[in-house]
N, CA, C and O atoms as CSV, one atom per row, in Angstrom:
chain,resi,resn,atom,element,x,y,z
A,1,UNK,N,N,0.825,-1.192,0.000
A,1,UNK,CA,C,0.000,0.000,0.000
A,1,UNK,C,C,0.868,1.254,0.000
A,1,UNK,O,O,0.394,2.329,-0.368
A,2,UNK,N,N,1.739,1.170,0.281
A,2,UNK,CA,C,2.727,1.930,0.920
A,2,UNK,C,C,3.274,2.864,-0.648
A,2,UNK,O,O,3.143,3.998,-1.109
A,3,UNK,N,N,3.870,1.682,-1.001
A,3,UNK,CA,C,4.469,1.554,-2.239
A,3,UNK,C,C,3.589,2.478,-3.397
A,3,UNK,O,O,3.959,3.428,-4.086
A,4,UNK,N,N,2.290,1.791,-3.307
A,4,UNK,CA,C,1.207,2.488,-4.031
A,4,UNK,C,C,1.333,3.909,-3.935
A,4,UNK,O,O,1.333,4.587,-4.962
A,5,UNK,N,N,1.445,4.446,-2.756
A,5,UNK,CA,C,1.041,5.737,-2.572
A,5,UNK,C,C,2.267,6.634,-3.090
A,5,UNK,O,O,2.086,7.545,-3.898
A,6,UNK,N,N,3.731,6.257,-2.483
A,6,UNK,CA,C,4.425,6.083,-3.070
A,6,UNK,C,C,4.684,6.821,-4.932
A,6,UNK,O,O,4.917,8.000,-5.196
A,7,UNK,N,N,4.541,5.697,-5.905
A,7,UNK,CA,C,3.965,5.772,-6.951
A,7,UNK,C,C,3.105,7.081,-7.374
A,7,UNK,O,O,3.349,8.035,-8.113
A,8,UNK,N,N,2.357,6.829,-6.841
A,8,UNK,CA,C,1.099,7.657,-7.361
A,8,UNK,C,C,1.559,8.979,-7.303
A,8,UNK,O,O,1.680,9.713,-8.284
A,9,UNK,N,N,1.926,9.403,-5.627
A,9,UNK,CA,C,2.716,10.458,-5.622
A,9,UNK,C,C,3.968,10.874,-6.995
A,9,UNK,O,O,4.187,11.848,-7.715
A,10,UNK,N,N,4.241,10.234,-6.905
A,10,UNK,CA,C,5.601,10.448,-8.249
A,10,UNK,C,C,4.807,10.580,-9.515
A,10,UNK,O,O,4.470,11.763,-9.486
A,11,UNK,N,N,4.446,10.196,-10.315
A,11,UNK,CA,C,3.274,10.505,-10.714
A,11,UNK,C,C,2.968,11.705,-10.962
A,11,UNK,O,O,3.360,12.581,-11.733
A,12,UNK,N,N,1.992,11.564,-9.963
A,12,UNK,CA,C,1.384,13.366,-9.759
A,12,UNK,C,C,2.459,14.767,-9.358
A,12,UNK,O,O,2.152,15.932,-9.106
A,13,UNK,N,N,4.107,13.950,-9.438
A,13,UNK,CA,C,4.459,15.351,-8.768
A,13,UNK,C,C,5.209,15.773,-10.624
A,13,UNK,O,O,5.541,16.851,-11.118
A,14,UNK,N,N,5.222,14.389,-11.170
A,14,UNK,CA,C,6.285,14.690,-12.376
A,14,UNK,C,C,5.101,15.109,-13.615
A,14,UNK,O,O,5.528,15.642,-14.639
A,15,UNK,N,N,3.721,14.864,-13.480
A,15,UNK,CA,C,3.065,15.656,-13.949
A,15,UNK,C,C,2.738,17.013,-13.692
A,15,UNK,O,O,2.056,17.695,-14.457
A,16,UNK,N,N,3.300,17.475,-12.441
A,16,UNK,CA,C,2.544,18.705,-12.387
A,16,UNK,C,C,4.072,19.775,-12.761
A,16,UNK,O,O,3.930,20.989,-12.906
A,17,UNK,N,N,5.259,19.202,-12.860
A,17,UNK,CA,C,6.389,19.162,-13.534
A,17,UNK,C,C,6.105,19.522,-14.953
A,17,UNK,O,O,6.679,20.568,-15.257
A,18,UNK,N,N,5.590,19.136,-15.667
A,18,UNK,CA,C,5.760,18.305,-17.600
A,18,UNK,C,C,4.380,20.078,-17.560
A,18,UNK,O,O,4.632,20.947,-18.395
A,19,UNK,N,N,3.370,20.276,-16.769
A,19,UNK,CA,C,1.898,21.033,-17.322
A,19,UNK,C,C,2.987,22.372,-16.515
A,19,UNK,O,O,2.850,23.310,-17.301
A,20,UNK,N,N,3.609,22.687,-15.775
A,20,UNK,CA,C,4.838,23.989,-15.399
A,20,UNK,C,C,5.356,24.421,-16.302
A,20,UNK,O,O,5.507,25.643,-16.322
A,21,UNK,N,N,5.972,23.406,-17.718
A,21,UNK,CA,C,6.705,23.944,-18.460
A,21,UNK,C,C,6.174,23.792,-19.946
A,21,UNK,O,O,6.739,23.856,-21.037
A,22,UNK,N,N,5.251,23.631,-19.672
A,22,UNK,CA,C,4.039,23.071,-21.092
A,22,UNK,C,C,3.364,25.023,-21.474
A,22,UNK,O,O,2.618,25.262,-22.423
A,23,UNK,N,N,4.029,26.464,-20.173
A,23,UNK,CA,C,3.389,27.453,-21.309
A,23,UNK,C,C,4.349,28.227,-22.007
A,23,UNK,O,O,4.080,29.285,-22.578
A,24,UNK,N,N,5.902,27.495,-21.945
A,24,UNK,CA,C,6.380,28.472,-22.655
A,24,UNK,C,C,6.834,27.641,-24.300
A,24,UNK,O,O,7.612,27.929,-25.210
A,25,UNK,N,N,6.067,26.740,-24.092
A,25,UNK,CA,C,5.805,26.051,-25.525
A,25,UNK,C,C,4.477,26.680,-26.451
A,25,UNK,O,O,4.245,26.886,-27.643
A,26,UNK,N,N,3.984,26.797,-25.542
A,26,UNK,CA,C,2.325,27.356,-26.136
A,26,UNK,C,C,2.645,28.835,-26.026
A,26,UNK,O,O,2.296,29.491,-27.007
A,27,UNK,N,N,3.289,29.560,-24.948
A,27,UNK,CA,C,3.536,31.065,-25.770
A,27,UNK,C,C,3.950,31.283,-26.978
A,27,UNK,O,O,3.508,32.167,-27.712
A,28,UNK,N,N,4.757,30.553,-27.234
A,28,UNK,CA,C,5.410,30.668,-28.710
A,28,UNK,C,C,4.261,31.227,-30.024
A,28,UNK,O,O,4.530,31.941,-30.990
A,29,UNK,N,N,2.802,30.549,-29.601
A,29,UNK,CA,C,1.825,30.431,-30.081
A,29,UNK,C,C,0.655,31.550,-29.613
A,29,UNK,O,O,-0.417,31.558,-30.218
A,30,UNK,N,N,0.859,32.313,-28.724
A,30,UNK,CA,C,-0.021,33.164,-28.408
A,30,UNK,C,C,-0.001,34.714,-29.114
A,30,UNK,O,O,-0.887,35.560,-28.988
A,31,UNK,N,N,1.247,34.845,-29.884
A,31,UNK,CA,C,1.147,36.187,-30.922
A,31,UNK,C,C,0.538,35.413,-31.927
A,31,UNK,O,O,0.853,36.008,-32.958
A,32,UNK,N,N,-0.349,34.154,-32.333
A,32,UNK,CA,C,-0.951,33.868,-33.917
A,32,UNK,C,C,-2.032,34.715,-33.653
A,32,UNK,O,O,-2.402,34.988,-32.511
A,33,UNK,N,N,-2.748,35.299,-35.069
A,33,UNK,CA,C,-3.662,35.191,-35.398
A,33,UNK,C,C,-4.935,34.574,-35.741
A,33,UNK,O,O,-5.288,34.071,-36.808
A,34,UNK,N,N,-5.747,34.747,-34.310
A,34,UNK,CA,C,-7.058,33.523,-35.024
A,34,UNK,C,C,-7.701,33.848,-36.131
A,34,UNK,O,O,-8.059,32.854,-36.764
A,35,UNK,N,N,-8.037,35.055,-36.695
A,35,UNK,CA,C,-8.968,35.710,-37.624
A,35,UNK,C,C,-8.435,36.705,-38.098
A,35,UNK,O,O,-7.322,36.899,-37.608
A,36,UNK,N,N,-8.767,37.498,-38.913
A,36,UNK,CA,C,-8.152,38.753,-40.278
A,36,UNK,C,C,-9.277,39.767,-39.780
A,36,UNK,O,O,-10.413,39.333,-39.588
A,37,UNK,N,N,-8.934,41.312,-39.535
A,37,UNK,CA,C,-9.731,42.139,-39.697
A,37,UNK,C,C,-9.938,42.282,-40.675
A,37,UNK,O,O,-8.877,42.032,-41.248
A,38,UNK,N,N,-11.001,42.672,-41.727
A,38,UNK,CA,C,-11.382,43.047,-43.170
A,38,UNK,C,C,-11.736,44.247,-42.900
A,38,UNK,O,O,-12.882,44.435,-43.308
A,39,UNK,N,N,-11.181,45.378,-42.279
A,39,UNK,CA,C,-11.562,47.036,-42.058
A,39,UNK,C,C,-10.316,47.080,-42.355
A,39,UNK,O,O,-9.401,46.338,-42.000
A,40,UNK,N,N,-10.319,48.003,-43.038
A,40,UNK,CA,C,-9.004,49.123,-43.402
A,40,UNK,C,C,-8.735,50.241,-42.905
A,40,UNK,O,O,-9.380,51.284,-42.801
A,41,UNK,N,N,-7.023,49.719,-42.398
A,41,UNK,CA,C,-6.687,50.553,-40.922
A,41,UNK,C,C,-6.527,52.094,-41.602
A,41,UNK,O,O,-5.709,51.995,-42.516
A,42,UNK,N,N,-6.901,53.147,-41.508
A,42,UNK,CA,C,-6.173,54.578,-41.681
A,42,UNK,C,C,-4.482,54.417,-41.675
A,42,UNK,O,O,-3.888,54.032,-40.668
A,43,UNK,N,N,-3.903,54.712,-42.741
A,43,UNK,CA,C,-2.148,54.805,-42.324
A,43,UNK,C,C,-1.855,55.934,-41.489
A,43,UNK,O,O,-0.686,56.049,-41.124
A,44,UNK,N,N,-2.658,56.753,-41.133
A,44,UNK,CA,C,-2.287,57.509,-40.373
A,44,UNK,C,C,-2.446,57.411,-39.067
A,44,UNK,O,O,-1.952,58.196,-38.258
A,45,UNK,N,N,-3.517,55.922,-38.642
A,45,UNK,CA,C,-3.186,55.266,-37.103
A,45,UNK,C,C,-1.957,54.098,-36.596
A,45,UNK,O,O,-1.560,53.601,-35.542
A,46,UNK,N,N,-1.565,54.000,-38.484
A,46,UNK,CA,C,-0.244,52.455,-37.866
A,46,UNK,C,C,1.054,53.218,-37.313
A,46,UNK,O,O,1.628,54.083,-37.975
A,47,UNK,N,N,1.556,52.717,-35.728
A,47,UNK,CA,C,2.728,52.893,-35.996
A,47,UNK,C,C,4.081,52.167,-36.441
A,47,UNK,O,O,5.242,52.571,-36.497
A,48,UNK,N,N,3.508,50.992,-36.722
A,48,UNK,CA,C,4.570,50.074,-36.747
A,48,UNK,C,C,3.709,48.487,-37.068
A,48,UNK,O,O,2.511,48.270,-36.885
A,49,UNK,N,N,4.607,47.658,-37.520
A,49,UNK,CA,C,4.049,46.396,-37.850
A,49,UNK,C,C,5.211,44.920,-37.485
A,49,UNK,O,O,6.431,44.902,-37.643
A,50,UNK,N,N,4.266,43.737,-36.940
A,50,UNK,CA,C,5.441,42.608,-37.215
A,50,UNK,C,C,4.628,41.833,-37.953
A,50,UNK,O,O,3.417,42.027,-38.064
A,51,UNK,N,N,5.405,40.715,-38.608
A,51,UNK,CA,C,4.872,39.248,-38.945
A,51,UNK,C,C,4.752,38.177,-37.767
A,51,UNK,O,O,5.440,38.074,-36.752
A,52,UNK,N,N,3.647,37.394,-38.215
A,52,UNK,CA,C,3.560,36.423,-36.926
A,52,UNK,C,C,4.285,35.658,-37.373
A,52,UNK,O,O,4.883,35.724,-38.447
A,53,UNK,N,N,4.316,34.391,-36.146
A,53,UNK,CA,C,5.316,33.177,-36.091
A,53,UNK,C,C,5.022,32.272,-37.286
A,53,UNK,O,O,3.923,31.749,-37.470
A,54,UNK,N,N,6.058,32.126,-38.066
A,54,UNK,CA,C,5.439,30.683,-39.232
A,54,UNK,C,C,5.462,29.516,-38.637
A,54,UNK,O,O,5.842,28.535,-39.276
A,55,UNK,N,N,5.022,29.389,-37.181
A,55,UNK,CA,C,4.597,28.426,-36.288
A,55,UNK,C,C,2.952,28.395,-36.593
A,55,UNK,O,O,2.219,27.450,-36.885
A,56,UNK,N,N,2.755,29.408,-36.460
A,56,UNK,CA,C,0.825,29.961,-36.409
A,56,UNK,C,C,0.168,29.336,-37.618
A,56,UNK,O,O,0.600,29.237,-38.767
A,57,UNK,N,N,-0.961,28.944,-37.101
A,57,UNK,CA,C,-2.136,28.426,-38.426
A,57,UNK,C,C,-1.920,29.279,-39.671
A,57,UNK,O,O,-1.739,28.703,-40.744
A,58,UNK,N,N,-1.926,30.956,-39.591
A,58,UNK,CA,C,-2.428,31.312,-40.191
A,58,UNK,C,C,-1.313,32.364,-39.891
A,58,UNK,O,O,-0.862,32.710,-38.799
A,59,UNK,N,N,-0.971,32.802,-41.215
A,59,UNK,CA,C,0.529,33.598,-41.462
A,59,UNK,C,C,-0.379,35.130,-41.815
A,59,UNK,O,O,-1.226,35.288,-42.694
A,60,UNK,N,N,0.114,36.118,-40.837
A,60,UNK,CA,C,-0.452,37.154,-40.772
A,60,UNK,C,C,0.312,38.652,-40.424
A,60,UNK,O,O,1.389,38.399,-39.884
A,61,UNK,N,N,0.184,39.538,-40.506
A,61,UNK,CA,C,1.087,40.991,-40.309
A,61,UNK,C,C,0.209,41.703,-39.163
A,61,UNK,O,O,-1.019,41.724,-39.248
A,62,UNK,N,N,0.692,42.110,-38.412
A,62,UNK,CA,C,0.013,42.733,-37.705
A,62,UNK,C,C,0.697,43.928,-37.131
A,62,UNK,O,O,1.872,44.212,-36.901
A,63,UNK,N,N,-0.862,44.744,-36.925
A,63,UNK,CA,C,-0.523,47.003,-37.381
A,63,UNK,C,C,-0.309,47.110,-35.786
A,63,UNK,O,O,-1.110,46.441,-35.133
A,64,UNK,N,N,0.395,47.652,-35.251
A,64,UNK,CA,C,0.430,48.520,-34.370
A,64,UNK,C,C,-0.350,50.002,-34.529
A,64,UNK,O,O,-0.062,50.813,-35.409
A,65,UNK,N,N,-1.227,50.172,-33.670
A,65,UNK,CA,C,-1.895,51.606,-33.975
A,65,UNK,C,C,-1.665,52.674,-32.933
A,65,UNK,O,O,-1.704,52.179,-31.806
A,66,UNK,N,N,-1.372,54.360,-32.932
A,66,UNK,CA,C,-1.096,55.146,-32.181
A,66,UNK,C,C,-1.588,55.200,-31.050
A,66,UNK,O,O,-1.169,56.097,-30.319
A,67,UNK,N,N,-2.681,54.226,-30.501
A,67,UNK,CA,C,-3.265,54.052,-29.038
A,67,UNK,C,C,-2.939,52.593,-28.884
A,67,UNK,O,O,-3.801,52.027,-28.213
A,68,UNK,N,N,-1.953,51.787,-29.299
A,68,UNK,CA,C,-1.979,50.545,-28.980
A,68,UNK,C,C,-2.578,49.608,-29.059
A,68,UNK,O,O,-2.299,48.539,-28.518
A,69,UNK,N,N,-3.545,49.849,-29.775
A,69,UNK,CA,C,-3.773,48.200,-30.597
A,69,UNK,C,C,-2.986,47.022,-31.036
A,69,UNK,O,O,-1.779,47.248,-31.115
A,70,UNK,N,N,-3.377,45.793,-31.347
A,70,UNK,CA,C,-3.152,45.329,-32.434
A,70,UNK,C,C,-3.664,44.810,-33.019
A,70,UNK,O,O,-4.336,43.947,-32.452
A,71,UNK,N,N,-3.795,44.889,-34.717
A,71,UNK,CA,C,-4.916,44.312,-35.634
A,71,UNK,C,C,-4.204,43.221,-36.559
A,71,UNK,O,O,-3.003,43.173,-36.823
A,72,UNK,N,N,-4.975,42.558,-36.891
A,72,UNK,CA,C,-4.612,41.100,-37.554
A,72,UNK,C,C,-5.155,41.024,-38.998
A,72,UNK,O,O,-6.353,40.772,-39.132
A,73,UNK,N,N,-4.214,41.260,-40.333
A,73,UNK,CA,C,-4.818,41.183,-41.277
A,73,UNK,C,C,-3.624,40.807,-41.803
A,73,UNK,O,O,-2.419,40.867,-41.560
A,74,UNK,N,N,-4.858,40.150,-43.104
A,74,UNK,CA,C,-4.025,39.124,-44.141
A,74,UNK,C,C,-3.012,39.413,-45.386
A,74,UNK,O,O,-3.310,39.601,-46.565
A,75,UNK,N,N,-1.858,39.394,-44.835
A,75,UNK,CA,C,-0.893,39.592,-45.949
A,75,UNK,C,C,-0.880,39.686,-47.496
A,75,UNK,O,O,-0.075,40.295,-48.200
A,76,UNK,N,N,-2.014,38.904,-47.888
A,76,UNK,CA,C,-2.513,38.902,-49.513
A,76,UNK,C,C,-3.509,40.205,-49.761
A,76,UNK,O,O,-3.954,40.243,-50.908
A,77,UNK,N,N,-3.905,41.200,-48.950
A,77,UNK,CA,C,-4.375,41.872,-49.341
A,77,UNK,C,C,-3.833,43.078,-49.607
A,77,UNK,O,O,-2.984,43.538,-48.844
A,78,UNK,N,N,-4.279,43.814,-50.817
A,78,UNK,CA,C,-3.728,44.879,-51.461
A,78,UNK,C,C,-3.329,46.123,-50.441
A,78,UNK,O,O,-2.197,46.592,-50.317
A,79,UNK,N,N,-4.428,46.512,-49.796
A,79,UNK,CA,C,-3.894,47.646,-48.914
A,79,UNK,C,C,-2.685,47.428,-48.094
A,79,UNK,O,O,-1.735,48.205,-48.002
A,80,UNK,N,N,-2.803,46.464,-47.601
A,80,UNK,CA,C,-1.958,46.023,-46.273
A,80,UNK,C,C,-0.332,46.171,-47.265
A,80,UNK,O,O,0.496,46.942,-46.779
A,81,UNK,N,N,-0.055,45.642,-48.224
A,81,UNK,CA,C,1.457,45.751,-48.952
A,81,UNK,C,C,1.466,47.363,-48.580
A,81,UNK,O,O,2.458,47.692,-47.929
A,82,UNK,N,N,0.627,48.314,-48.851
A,82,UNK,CA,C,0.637,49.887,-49.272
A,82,UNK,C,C,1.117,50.288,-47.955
A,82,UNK,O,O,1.997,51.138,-47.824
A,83,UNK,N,N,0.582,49.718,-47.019
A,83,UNK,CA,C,0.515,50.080,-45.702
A,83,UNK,C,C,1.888,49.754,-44.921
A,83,UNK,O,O,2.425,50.306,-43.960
A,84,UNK,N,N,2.307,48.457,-45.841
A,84,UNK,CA,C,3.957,48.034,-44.799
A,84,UNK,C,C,4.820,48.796,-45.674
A,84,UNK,O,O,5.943,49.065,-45.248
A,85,UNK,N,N,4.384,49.301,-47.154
A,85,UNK,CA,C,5.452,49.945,-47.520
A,85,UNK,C,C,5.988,51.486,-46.981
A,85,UNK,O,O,7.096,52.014,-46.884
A,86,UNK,N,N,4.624,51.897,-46.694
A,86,UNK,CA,C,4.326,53.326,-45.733
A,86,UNK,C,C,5.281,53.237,-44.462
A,86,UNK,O,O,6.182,54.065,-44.331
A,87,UNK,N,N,5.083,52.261,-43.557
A,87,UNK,CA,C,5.604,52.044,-42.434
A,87,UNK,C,C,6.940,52.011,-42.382
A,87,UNK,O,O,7.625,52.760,-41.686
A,88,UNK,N,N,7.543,50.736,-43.462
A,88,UNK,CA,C,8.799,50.856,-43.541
A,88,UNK,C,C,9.281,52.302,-44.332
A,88,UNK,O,O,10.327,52.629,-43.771
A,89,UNK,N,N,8.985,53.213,-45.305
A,89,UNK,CA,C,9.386,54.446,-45.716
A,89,UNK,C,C,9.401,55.527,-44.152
A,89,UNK,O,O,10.188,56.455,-43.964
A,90,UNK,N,N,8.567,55.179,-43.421
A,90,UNK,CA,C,8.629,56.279,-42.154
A,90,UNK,C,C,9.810,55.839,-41.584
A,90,UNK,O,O,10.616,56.744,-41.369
A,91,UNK,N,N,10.132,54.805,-41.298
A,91,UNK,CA,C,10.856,54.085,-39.791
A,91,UNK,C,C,12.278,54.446,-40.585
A,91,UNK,O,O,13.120,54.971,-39.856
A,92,UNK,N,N,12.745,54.195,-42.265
A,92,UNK,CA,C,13.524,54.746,-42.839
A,92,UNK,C,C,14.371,55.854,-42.672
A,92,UNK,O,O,15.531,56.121,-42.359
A,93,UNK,N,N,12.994,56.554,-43.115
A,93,UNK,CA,C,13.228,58.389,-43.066
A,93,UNK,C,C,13.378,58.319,-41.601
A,93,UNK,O,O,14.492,58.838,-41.530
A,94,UNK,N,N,13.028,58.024,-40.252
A,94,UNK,CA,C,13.064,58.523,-39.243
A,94,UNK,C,C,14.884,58.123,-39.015
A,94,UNK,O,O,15.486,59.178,-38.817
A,95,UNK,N,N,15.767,56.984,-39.001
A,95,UNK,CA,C,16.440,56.530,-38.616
A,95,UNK,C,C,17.275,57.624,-39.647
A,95,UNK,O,O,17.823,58.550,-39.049
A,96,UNK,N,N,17.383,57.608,-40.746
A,96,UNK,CA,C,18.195,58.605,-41.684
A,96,UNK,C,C,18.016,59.919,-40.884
A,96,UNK,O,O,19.074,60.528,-40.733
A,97,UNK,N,N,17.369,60.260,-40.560
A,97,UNK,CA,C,17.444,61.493,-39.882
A,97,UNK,C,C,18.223,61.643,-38.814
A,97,UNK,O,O,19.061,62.524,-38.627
A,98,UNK,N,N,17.853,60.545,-37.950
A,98,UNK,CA,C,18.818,60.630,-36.623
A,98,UNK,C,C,20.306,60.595,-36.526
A,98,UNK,O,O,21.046,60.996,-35.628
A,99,UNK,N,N,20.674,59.781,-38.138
A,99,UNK,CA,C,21.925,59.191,-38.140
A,99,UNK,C,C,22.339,60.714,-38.511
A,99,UNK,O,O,23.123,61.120,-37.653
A,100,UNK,N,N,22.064,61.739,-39.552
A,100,UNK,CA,C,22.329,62.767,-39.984
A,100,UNK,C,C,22.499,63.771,-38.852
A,100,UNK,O,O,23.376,64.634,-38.893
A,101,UNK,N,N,21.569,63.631,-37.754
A,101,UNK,CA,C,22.296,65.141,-37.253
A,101,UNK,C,C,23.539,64.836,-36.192
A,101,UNK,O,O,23.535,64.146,-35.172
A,102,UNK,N,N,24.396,65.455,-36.689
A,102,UNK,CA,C,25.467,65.306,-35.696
A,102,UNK,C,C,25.709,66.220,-34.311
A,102,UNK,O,O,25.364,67.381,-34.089
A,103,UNK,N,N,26.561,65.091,-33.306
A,103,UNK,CA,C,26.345,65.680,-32.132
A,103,UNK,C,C,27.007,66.899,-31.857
A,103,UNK,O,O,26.734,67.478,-30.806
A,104,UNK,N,N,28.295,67.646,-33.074
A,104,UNK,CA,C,28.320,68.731,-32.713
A,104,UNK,C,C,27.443,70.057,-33.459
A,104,UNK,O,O,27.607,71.242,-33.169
A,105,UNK,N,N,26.645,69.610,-34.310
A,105,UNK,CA,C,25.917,70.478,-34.833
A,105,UNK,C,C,24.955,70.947,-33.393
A,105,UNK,O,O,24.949,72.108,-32.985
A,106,UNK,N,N,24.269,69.967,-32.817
A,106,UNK,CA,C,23.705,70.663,-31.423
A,106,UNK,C,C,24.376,70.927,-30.504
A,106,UNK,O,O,23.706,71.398,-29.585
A,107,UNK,N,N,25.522,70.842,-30.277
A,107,UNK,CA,C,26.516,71.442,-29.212
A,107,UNK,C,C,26.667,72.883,-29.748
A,107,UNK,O,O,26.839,73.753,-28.894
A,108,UNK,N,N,26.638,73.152,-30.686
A,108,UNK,CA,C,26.683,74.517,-31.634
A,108,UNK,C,C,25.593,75.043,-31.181
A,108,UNK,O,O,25.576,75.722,-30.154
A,109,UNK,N,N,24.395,74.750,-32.006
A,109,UNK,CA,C,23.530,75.551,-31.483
A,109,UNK,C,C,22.917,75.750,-29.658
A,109,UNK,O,O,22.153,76.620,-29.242
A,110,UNK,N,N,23.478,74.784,-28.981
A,110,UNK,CA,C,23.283,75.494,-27.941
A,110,UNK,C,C,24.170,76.151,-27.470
A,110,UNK,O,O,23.592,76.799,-26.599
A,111,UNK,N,N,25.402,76.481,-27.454
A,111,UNK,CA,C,26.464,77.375,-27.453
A,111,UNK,C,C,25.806,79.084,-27.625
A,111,UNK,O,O,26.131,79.996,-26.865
A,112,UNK,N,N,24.936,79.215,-28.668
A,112,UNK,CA,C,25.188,80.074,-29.575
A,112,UNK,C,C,23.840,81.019,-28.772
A,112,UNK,O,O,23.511,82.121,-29.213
């Protein structure tokens, strides 16, 4: 009987072991997309975009919007290309800019 309990215990402790480390397998899976919005976001609310995991059912882009959203739409559609090309031309221009001003050009003007 002993033995039994034993057992059982082991068991139940190496299962509750295996379901501890069973969510950072399934996070992997919690940025998919279950469904596609079919509304068309304003480009003037995206700030930014990623691709989901090519783990996910369903291979999808998703908008970051200026209050923090995120929306889930389908890569084959026409707007959405217009829209990552927008995004990436901003994030572009923004980084070219930063790289351009140099740090003694503002040491200058506050000098002055």
């Amino acid at each position: 009987m002993r033995s039994l309990m034993c057992v059982l215990f082991l068991v139940l402790f190496c299962s509750v072991q295996m379901t501890s480390s069973a969510p950072h397998a399934i996070g992997a899976q919690s940025n998919c997309c279950v469904e596609f919005k079919n509304v068309r976001i304003p480009i003037k609310q995206v700030v930014s975009y990623y691709w989901t995991s090519s783990n996910c059912a369903k291979r999808a882009i998703v908008f970051k919007t200026v209050v923090g959203r995120e929306i889930c739409v389908d890569p084959e559609t026409t707007w959405v290309n217009h829209h990552v090309d927008k995004v990436d031309k901003k994030t572009t221009t923004a980084a070219a800019a930063a790289s351009t001003t140099s740090p003694t050009a503002k040491t200058q003007s506050l000098t002055i």
